[in-house]
C-alpha positions, 0 to 999 in steps of 0.5 A: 167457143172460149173453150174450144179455142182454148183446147185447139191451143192446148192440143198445139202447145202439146204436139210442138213439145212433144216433137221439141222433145223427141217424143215424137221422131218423124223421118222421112225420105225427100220428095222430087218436084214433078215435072214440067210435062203432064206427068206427074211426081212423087210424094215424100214418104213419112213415117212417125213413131211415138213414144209410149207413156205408162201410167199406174199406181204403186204401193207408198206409205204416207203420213196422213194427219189423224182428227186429233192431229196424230199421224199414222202409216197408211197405204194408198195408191200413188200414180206413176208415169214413165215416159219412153222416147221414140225409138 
């Protein structure tokens, strides 16, 4: 339950900075109230764009301690993230 409870408040905290920040964009045109009479109104329409995140690795020498605490050049894979706001 702790964990659930946990992953709910995570999933908020994400969606509020993401809107804070502008990765997510929402726009939307105003709606109207319906009238007094039976009939009814009409809904706003909104439309949500989001931003987009590439990840990957790339190429980058590091300096890896050997046993006998001598370092060497060695390549691993880095990974990178780019993050684009919403358009």
């Amino acid at each position: 339950m702790r964990a659930i409870v946990t992953l709910l408040v995570i999933i908020v905290l994400v969606g509020i900075i993401g809107v804070a920040t502008g990765f997510f964009k929402f726009s939307g045109s105003p709606g109207e109230l319906p009238k007094v009479a039976v009939q009814g109104g009409a809904l706003p329409k909104v439309d949500a764009e989001a931003g987009s995140i590439d990840v990957g690795t790339k190429k980058t020498s590091v300096d890896v301690p050997d046993v006998k605490v001598d370092t060497k050049k060695t390549a691993v894979d880095v990974p990178t993230i780019a993050v684009k706001k919403a358009q």
